[in-house]
C-alpha positions as CSV (number, residue, x, y, z in Angstrom):
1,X,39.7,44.0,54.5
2,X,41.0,41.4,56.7
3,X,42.5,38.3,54.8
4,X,40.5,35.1,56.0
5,X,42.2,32.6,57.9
6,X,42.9,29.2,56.6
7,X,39.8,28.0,59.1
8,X,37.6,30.7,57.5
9,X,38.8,29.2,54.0
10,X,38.5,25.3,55.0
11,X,34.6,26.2,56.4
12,X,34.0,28.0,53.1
13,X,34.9,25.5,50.8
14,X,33.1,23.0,52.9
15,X,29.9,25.0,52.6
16,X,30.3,24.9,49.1
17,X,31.0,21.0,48.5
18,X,28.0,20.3,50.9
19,X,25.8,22.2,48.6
20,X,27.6,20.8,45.6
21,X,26.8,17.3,47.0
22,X,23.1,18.5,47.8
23,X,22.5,19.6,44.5
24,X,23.9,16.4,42.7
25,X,21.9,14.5,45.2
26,X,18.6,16.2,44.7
27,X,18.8,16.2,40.8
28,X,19.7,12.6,40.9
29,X,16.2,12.3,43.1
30,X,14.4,14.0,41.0
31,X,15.6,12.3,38.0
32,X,15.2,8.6,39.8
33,X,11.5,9.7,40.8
34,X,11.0,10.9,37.2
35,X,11.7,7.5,36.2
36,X,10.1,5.4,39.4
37,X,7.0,4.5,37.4
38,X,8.7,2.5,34.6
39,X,11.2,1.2,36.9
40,X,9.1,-1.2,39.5
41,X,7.4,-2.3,36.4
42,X,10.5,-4.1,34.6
43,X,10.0,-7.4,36.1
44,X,12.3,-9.2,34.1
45,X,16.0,-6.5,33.3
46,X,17.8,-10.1,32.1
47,X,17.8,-11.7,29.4
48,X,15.3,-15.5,28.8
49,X,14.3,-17.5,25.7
50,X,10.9,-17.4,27.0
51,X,8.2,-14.2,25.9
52,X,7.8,-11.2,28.0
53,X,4.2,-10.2,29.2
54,X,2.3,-7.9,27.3
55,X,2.7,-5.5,30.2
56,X,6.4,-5.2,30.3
57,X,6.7,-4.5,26.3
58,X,4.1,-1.5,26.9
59,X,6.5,-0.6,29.9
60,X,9.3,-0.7,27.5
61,X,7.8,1.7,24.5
62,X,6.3,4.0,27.1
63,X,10.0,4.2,29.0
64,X,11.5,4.8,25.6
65,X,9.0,7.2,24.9
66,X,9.7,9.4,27.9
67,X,13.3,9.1,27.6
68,X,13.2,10.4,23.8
69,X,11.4,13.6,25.1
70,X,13.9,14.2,27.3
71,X,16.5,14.4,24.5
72,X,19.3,13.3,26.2
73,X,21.7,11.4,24.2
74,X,23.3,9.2,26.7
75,X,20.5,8.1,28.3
76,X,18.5,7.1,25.8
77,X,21.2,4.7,24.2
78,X,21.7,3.8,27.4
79,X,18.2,2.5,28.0
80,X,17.9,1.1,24.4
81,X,21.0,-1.3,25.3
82,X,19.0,-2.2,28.6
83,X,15.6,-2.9,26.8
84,X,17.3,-4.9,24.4
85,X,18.4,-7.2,27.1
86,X,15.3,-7.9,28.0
87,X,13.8,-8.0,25.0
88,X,16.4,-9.2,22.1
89,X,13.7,-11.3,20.6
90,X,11.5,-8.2,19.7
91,X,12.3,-7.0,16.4
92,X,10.2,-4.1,17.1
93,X,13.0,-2.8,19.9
94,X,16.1,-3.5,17.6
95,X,14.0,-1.8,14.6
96,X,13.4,1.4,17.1
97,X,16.8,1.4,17.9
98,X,17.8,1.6,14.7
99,X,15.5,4.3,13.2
100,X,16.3,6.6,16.3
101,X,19.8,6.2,15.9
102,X,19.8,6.6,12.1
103,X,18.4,9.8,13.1
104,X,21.0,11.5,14.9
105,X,24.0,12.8,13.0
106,X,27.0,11.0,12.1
107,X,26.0,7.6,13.8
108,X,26.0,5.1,10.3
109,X,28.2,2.5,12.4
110,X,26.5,2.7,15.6
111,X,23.0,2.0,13.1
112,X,25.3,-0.7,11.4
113,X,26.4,-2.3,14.5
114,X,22.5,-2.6,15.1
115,X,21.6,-4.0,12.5
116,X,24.4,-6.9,12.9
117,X,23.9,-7.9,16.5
118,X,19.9,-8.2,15.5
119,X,20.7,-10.2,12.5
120,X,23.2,-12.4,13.3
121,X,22.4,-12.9,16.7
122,X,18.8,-12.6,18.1
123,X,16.6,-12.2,14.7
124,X,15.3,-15.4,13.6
125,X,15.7,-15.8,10.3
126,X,11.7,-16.7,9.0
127,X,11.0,-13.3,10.4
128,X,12.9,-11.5,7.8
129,X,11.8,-7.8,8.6
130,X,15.0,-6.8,10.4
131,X,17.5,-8.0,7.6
132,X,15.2,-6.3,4.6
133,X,15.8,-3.5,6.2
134,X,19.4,-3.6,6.9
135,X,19.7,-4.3,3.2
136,X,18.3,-0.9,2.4
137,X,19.9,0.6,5.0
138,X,23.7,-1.0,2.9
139,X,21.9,0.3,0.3
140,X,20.9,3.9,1.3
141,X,24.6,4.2,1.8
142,X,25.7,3.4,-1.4
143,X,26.8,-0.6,-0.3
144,X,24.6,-1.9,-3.0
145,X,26.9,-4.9,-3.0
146,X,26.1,-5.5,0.7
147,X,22.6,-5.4,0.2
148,X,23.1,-8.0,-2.2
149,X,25.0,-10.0,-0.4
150,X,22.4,-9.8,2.7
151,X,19.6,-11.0,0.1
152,X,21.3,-13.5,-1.1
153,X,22.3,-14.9,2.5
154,X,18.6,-14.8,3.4
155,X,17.7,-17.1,0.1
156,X,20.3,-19.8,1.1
157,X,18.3,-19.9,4.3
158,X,14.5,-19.5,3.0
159,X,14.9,-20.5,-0.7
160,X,11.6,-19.1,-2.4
161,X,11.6,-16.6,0.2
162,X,8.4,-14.1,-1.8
163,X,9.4,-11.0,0.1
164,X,13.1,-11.8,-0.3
165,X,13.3,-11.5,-3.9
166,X,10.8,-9.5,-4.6
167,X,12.9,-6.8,-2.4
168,X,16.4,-8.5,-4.2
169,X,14.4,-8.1,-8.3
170,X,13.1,-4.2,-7.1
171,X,16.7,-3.5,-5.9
172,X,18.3,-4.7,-9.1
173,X,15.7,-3.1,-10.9
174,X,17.1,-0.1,-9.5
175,X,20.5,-0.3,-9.4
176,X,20.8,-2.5,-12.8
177,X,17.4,-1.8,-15.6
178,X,14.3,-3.8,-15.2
179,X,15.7,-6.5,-17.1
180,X,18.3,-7.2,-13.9
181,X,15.1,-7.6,-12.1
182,X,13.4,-9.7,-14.3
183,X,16.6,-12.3,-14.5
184,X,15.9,-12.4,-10.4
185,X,12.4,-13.6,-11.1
186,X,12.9,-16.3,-13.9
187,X,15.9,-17.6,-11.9
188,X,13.5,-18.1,-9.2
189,X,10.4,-19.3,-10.7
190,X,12.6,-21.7,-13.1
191,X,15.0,-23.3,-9.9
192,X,13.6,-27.2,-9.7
193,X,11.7,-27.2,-6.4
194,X,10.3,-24.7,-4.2
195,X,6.8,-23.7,-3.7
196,X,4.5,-23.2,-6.4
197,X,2.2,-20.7,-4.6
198,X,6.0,-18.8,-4.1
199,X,6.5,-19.0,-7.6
200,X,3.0,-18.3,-8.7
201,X,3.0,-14.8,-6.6
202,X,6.7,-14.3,-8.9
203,X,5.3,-14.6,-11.8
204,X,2.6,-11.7,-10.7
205,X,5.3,-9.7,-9.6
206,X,7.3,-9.8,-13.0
207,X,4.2,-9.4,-14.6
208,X,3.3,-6.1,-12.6
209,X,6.8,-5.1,-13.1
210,X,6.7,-5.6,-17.4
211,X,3.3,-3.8,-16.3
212,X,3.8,-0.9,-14.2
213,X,7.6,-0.1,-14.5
214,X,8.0,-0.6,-18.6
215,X,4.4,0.2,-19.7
216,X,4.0,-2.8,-21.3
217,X,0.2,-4.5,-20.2
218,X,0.5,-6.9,-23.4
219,X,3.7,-8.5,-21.8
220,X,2.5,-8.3,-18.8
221,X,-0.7,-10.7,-19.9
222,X,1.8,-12.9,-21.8
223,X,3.5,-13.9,-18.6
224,X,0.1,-14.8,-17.5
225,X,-1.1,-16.6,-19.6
226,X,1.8,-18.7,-20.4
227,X,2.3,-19.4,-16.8
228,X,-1.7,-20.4,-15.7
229,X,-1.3,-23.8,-16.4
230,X,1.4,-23.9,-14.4
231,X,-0.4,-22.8,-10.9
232,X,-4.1,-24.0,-11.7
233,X,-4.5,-24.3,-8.0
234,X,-3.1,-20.7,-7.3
235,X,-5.4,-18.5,-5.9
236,X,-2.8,-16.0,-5.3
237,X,-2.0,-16.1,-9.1
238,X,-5.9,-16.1,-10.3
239,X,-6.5,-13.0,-8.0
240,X,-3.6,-11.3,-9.7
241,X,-4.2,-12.0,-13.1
242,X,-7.9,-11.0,-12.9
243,X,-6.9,-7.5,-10.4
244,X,-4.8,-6.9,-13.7
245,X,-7.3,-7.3,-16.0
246,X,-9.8,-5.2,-14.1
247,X,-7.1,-2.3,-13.3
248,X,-6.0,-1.7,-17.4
249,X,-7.8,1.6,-18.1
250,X,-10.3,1.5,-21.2
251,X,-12.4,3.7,-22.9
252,X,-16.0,3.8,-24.2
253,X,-14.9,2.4,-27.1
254,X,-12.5,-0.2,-25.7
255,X,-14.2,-1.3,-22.9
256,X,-15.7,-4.1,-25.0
257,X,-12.7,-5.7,-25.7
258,X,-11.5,-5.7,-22.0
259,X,-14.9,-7.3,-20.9
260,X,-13.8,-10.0,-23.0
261,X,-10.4,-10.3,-21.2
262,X,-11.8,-9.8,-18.1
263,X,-14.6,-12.9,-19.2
264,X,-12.2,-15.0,-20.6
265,X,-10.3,-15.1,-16.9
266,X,-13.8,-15.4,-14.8
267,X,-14.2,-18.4,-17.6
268,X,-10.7,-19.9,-17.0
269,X,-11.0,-19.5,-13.3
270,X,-14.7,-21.3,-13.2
271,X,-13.8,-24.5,-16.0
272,X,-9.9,-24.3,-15.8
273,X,-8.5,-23.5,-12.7
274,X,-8.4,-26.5,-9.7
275,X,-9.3,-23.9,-6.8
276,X,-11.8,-24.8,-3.8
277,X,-15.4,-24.2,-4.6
278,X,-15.4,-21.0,-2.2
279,X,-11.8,-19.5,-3.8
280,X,-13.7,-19.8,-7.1
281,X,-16.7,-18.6,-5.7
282,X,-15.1,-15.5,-4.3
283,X,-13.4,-14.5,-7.9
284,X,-16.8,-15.1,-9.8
285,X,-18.0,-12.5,-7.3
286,X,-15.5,-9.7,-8.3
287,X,-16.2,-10.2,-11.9
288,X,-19.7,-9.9,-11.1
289,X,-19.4,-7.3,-9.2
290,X,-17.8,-5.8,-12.3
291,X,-20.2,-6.7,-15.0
292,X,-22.6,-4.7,-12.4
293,X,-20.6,-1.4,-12.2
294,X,-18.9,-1.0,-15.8
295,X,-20.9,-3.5,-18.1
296,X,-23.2,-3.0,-20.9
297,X,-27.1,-2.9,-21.5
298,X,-26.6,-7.0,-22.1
299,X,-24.8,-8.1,-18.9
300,X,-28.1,-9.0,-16.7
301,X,-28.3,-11.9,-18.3
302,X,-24.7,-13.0,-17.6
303,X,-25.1,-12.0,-14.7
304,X,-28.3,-13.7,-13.2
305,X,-26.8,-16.7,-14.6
306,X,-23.6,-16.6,-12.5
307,X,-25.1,-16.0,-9.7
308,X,-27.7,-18.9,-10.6
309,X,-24.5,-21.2,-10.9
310,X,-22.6,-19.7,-8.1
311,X,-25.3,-19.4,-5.6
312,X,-27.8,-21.9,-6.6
313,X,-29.2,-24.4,-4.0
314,X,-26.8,-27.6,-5.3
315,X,-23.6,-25.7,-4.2
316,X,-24.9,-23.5,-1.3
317,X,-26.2,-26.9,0.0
């Protein structure tokens, strides 16, 4: 076999960076062609104050989409960092970002680092969604203190922040006993100020809690009874004491003694409570509405004549 000369060689090698080039070249075709149709429809890749169309956000989540079925690492990151130019207003983006990330393994900094540049940069704080769930993301990995910390920053912010403390009392509840919890919500609903339809939807969740977490429905109606005078104009706190009455389970032989519970709120809510006619209205309903499906041989006549005083022609008028 004759040894090739060093033109033979030089020819060869050529050949085979030509096709190399033609290869990286038609992949990186195919791959840009792949991608054409979400490409001419980003119409603004920079980042503005102002919203984006409805349009480009679907181009967005579709673009995503593909590039998560394609699996590749890089790329997707890649394009999350460019949507997020685009659209660092979205809480939806940063939230996706997050949840795919905290998917892959060993990336708890990278879904950190998220969760930072949302929250103290781009995230307004009176849409709180991003930073709730960085708490429990702190929390997750054991940073209970963090989480804490992130709640309490939020408060200084939004005092009497509902979702806020209800998350902050459910995570003390448990890391620290129900009690911890409950110490959240009487420090809340007894700080001078704030708003009393915040406080009144406190007191239901403490009393839900005393309910549902420590078994204990006669504390629970304590809490609301000593607090109704307190949020007469509540509608949010009405609604929950009466759902409460209506969910305790009862017997054949009970059920007499809840209908007096249950009455004895319709009552409060009708002569007590400083509600608009209609909020009052639509309560009375749902206690009718019970006396229908669970009430004796003897509730028609309560009956007819709350709908007589509900429905008559002075108030419909």
């Amino acid at each position: 076999m004759n040894p090739k000369s060093e033109a033979d060689i030089e020819a060869a090698l050529r050949t085979r960076i030509d096709e190399y080039h033609l290869e990286i070249f038609t992949r990186c075709q195919a791959e840009t062609t792949k991608r054409w149709t979400f490409e001419q429809e980003i119409k603004r890749p920079y980042f503005h104050v102002t919203d984006l169309d409805d349009a480009q956000v679907v181009n967005w989540r579709k673009y995503l989409d593909y590039e998560e079925s394609e699996g590749d690492f890089v790329r997707i990151a890649f394009l999350y960092e460019r949507c997020l130019v685009a659209c660092a207003y979205y809480d939806e983006f940063w939230l996706r970002y997050a949840r795919w990330m905290l998917a892959q393994i060993g990336k708890v900094e990278e879904v950190r680092n998220i969760y930072q540049r949302a929250s103290c940069f781009y995230a307004p704080i009176a849409r709180p969604t991003v930073r709730l769930q960085w708490a429990l993301f702190e929390e997750m990995h054991g940073r209970v203190d963090v989480a804490h910390a992130i709640y309490e920053a939020m408060l200084m912010t939004m005092p009497g922040h509902v979702e806020t403390i209800v998350a902050w009392a459910n995570s003390q509840r448990r890391h620290n006993g129900p009690q911890a919890a409950i110490a959240i919500y009487k420090h809340q609903i007894e700080s001078p100020g704030g708003d009393s339809s915040a406080k009144s939807a406190l007191v239901a969740s403490w009393a839900r809690l005393l309910w549902k977490i420590q078994g204990s429905a006669g504390e629970a109606r304590s809490i609301f009874q000593r607090h109704q005078d307190l949020y007469l104009d509540s509608q949010e706190f009405w609604t929950s004491f009466l759902g409460f009455e209506l969910e305790q389970t009862t017997s054949a032989e009970k059920e007499q003694v809840q209908h007096q519970r249950i009455k004895q709120v319709a009552d409060d809510i009708r002569r007590k409570s400083q509600l608009a006619p209609e909020a009052v209205k639509d309560l009375v309903m749902v206690y009718m509405a019970y006396l229908l499906e669970r009430g004796t041989k003897d509730v028609a006549k309560e009956y007819m004549s709350l709908d007589r005083e509900i429905n008559g022609y002075g108030l419909a008028r």
